[in-house]
C-alpha positions, 0 to 999 in steps of 0.5 A, spaced: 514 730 727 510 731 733 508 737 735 504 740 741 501 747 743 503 749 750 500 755 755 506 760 755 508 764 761 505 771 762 507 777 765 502 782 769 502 789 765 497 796 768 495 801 764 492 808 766 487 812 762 485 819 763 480 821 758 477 827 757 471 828 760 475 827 767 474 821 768 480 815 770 480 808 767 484 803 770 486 797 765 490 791 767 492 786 761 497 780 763 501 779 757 505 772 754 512 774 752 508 774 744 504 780 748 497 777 747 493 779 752 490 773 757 486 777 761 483 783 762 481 787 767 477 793 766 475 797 773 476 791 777 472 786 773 475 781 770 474 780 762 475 773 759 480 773 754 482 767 749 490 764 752 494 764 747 498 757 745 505 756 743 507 750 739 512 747 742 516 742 736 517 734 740 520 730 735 522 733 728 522 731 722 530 728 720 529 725 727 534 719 729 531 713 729 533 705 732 530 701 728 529 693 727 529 691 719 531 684 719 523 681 718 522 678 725 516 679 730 518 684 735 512 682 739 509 687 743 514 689 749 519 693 744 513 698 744 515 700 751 520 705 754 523 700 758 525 696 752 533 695 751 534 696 743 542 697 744 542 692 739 538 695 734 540 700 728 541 707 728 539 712 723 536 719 721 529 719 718 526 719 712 527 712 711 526 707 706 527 702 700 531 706 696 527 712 692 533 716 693 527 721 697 530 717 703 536 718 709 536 712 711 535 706 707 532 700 709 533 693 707 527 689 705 530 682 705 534 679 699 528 679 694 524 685 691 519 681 690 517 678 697 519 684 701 518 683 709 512 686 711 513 690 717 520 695 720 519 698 727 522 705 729 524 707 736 525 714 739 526 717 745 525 725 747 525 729 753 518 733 756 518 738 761 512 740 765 508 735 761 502 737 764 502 744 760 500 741 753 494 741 752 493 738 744 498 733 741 498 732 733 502 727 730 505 728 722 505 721 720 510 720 713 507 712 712 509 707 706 504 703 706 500 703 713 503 703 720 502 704 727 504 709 733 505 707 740 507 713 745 510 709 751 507 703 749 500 705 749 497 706 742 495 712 739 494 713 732 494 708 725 494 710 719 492 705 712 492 699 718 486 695 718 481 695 725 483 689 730 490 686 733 497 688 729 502 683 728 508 682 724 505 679 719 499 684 718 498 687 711 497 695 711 491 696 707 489 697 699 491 700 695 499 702 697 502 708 698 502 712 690 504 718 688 503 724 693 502 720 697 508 717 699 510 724 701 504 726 705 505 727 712 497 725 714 496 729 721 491 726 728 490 727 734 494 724 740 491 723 747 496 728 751 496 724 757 499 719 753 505 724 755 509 722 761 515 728 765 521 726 762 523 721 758 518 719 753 518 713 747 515 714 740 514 707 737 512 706 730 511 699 726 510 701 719 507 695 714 507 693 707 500 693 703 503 688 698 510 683 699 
C-alpha cells in the first residue's frame, strides 16, 4: 500500500462566552470537517494549534498490477510513466510462486531450482492537489528484496544491496522466511516525488538465492 496524510479542509466556527464577573469573551476556532481546532483566536490574538492531518489511502493493498514475469532485463525505461506496458500482464496483488497466500501466481521459469531472478510490477493511480501531501509512507510485501520507482525516480529498496540494480542482481541474505513473508516493512517517500495526475509506481522484486 501507500498511503499519505493531507491537510483537511477547514470551516470558520465563533464562539461568545458571557462569564460571570460580566466580563465578554470572544473565541473564534476554525474547525476541520473531524471538528479539531486549527487555530484559535482568543480577543483577537491568535494561538497556535497543531493541524490536524487525514490519511488519504493511494494505492492499496489488492491492488491490480501489469507485470512482466518471463526473466528478461526491462532495462531502465520501464520505470517511467511514459513506458507502453500494454503487452504486459494483468493481475491483482498479492503475487507470488504458489504459497496458496497469493492472488496472483507467478511464473518462475520451468526449473524450481533456478528461478528467474527478478519480476517487475507497474501500477498507475491518480493524485488531486499533490501539493497537499505533506508525508508519503509505503508498506513493502517483499520476497526476497526489491526496489521502488515513483515516476521513475527511485524511492525506497528493501533487502537490496547499495549501488545499480539489475536484472540479474541478488536480494540480500538470508531470504525472506517465516513472518517475514507476510510483513509489509514501511519507509518513507519523498513527496515530491508525487506529480498532479497520473502517477506511476514501479517495482522490481529480486530473489536472494535461484
Amino acid at each position: 500500500f501507500l498511503g499519505a496524510p493531507v491537510d483537511a479542509h477547514s470551516v470558520l466556527i465563533r464562539y461568545t462566552l458571557n462569564l460571570t464577573n460580566g466580563h465578554t469573551y470572544n473565541i473564534q476556532f476554525c474547525r476541520d470537517c473531524d471538528d479539531a481546532p486549527l487555530t484559535l483566536t482568543f480577543n483577537g490574538t491568535t494561538i497556535a494549534q497543531t493541524v490536524p492531518r487525514q490519511t488519504t489511502v493511494l494505492v492499496p493493498a489488492g491492488a491490480g498490477w501489469k507485470y512482466r514475469d518471463n526473466g528478461q532485463s526491462q532495462g531502465t525505461i520501464w520505470r517511467t510513466p511514459s513506458f507502453d506496458d500494454r503487452g504486459w500482464s494483468s493481475g491483482v496483488a498479492e503475487f507470488g510462486y504458489g504459497d496458496d497466500d497469493e492472488a496472483t501466481r507467478l511464473n518462475y521459469g520451468t526449473d524450481p531450482n533456478n528461478k528467474f531472478i527478478t519480476s517487475y510490477f507497474r501500477h498507475s493511480f491518480v493524485v488531486s492537489n499533490a501539493a497537499l501531501f505533506t508525508n508519503l509512507t509505503v508498506g513493502f510485501l517483499r520476497d526476497d528484496g526489491g526496489v521502488i520507482y515513483l515516476n521513475g525516480k527511485e524511492a525506497f529498496r528493501s533487502h537490496m544491496p547499495d549501488g545499480i540494480i539489475g536484472n540479474g542482481t541478488l536480494a540480500m541474505l538470508p531470504p525472506t522466511f517465516g513472518i517475514d513473508e507476510s510483513t509489509f516493512f514501511e519507509g518513507a517517500i519523498d513527496p515530491a516525488l508525487l506529480l498532479e495526475g497520473t502517477n506511476t509506481l514501479a517495482v522490481e522484486i529480486h530473489q536472494a538465492t535461484v
